[in-house]
Phi, psi and omega in degrees: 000146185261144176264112206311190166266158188243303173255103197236143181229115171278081214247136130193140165353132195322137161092344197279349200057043178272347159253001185260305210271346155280342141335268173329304213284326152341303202262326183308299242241343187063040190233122202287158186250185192207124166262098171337326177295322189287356164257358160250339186253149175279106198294005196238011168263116191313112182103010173053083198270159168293117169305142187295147203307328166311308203287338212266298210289348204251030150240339176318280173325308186304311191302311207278335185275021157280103178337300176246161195185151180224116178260170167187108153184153176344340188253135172256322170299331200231026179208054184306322195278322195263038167269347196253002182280000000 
């Protein structure tokens, strides 16, 4: 039997199907997802101001150190770590 993925990271481009296709792969496989934008931009800042880079690594971090995890968004550069889990 093959043994499924726990942890998956998703890159692509605006418009690419990268929340559509971490959706699916959500409910087949039962591994909950995550959309990077809601970890980089702040739902409690009016006009959806940026978290400041502490705040983006250290929810970053709460996602990754979860046995399981589906991330998916445009960014790459500042989420360096959860290429290495």
């Amino acid at each position: 039997m093959t043994k499924m993925p726990r942890r998956i990271h998703i890159i692509g481009s605006t418009g690419s199907g990268k929340t559509y296709l971490a959706k699916n792969l959500s409910k087949q496989w039962d591994i909950p997802y995550y959309e990077l934008d809601k970890v980089m931009w702040s739902s409690s800042v009016e006009m959806a101001g940026k978290n400041s880079p502490e705040v983006r690594d250290k929810l970053l971090h709460e996602i990754i150190v979860k046995d399981s995890w589906i991330v998916e968004g445009v960014y790459y550069k500042w989420l360096a770590e959860s290429l290495y889990f």
